[in-house]
Phi, psi and omega in degrees: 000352172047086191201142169202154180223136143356016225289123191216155176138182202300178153293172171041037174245017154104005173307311217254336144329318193305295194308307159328319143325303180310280183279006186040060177222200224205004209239016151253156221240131168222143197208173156250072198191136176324187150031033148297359168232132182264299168245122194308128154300160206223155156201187164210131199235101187311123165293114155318116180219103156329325182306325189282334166265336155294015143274340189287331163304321176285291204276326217009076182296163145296319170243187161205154183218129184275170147329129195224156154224144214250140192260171177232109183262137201244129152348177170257123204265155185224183190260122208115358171297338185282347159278001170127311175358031210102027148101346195328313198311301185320307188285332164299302206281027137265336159305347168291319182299310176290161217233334166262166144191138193251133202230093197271157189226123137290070165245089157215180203230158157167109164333324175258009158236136201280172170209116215307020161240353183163287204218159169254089201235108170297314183332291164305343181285286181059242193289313199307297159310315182286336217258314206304293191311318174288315160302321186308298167314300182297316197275328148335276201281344167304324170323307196297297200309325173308320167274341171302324227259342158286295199300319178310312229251347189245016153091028246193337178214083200322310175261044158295304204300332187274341179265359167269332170312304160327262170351323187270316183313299195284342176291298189318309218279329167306306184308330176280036180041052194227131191289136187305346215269339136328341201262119187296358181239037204306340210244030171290185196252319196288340178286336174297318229247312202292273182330347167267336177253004158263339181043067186319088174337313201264358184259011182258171196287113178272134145268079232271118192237064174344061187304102186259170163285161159337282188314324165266023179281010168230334163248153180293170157252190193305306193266000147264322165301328149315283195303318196268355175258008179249352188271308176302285127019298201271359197047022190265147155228176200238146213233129173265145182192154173233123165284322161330314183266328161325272135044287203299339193294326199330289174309348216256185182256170185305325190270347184299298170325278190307340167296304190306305183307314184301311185310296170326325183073040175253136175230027135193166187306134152318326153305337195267335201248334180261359175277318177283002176248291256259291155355308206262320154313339169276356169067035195236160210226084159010120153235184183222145172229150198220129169199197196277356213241332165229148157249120326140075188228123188275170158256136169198185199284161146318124179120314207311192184222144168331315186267344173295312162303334159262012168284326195279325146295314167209114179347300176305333139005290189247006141324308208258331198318139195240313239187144153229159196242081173298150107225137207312179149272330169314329184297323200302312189274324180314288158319289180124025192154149163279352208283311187296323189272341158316326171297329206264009209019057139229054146250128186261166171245120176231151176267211195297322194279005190287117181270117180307149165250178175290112189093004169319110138322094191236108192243155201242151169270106170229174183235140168309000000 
């Protein structure tokens, strides 16, 4: 869907561990020293879905395949990055390429990995990023209005003046130290407009990735409790991970893993909760096609419409599309099938105007 979320924070507070862990490879450099990842790393990470195996249990497909989303592992932003700062430019500017961003925190204490400030406070790692991100914004759109405001005085670009109105509007409100994702007027068409060709930092969805110790995966400690009432303040939310114990998961098989989580008295990886939130922030949603040869989980916006979903398979889909043949998934499963649940009349036929739900079974009718 060429979507991606961010993986951002200070150095050596457990990103690129996370990411290793995240893609179950090996191929982000983790180290204990600032800026060992340099150039971003990429991956594309299969969305956890129960669903795909209790269809796979009905059909006994040769395969199965999931949804994926590609995560970015971004340097370590320091304070002063908007300035230039440690490498800072490069690295906002590949968090302007993601449309998320997973903000990993340090709240754990351990003496042999060091931390560029000192100490340990998330509140303050933050703010030092929210803050970097926020300047980012701001030395952004002063740019523009300074050209607004040429484009306004020489008459040469008939709506500058109503988009500079905006534009100043929205510089005041960043300058009074408020993230554009905030700005009471989101849903003008010139803001829509600022915002798609500056892809404002501070107006994307944050995710908050608690890095803990072992100990603290089942009660917070402080310094997650502290990230969850300023995360909450924030409409944000908060995800708990011990990358360490993520890490170990790597090797193991999914009944090894779920045996392991259980003893930790965890009841799935953290990672497996922040990919399916992180999903679910893109604003994007599963249907499925199930047959003996795949079992099948497609991607697409929340909203799309049937033929735009079948499009997703093939161009030609949604050119020639005549038809789609639904059935929920509850039906599916409840029923045992599609031959049954068709006996059962819940398979439906829909058209052109069909808005996809999350978990559609779907074969689609089209002419070439």
């Amino acid at each position: 869907m060429g979507l991606s979320i961010g993986i951002v924070g200070l150095p050596n507070v457990g990103k690129s561990t996370t990411f290793n862990a995240l893609t179950k490879t090996q191929n982000a450099q983790s180290a204990n020293y600032p800026f060992c990842t340099i150039e971003p790393n990429k991956a594309i990470v299969p969305v956890p879905d129960t669903r795909l195996d209790a269809l796979a249990k009905i059909v006994n497909p040769q395969k199965i395949q999931h949804s994926v989303v590609e995560f970015v592992d971004i340097a370590g932003l320091v304070k002063g990055a908007s300035k230039g700062e440690g490498l800072g430019n490069q690295f906002l500017a590949n968090i302007k390429e993601t449309e998320v961003i997973l903000h990993i925190v340090r709240c754990f204490e351990d003496s042999n990995i060091t931390h560029v400030e000192g100490d340990i406070n998330p509140l303050r790692d933050v703010e030092i990023i929210e803050t970097e991100l926020l300047i980012a914004d701001m030395q952004t759109l002063q740019k523009r209005v300074e050209r607004l405001i040429k484009n306004a005085k020489s008459g040469t670009d008939k709506e500058a003046k109503a988009q500079l109105e905006v534009a100043q509007a929205l510089l005041k409100h960043i300058e009074e130290g408020n993230a554009v994702r905030t700005f009471s007027n989101k849903d003008n068409d010139y803001f829509l407009l600022l915002d798609k060709e500056l892809r404002f930092l501070t107006n994307k969805d944050i995710i908050y990735g608690a890095n803990v110790d072992e100990d603290s995966l089942n009660t917070d400690n402080s310094l997650v409790t502290t990230l969850k009432e300023y995360a909450t303040k924030q409409g944000a939310e908060v995800i708990k991970l011990c990358s360490k114990i993520e890490e170990e998961l790597v090797g193991l098989s999914d009944e090894e893993a779920a045996e392991f989580l259980k003893e930790l008295g965890v009841q799935e990886s953290g990672l497996d909760a922040i990919i399916r939130l992180g999903f679910q922030k893109l604003g994007l949603i599963s249907y499925f096609t199930a047959g003996v040869k795949e079992v099948r989980a497609w991607t697409i916006h929340k909203g799309d419409k049937a033929p735009v979903a079948a499009g997703v398979i093939h161009k030609d889909f949604e050119k020639g599309f005549i038809r789609a043949e639904v059935i929920a998934y509850n039906d599916f499963i409840k029923y045992g099938g599609e031959a049954k649940s068709k006996e059962a009349g819940a398979m439906r036929v829909e058209g052109k105007d069909y808005i996809v739900q999350d978990g559609d079974i779907m074969h689609f009718r089209f002419n070439v």
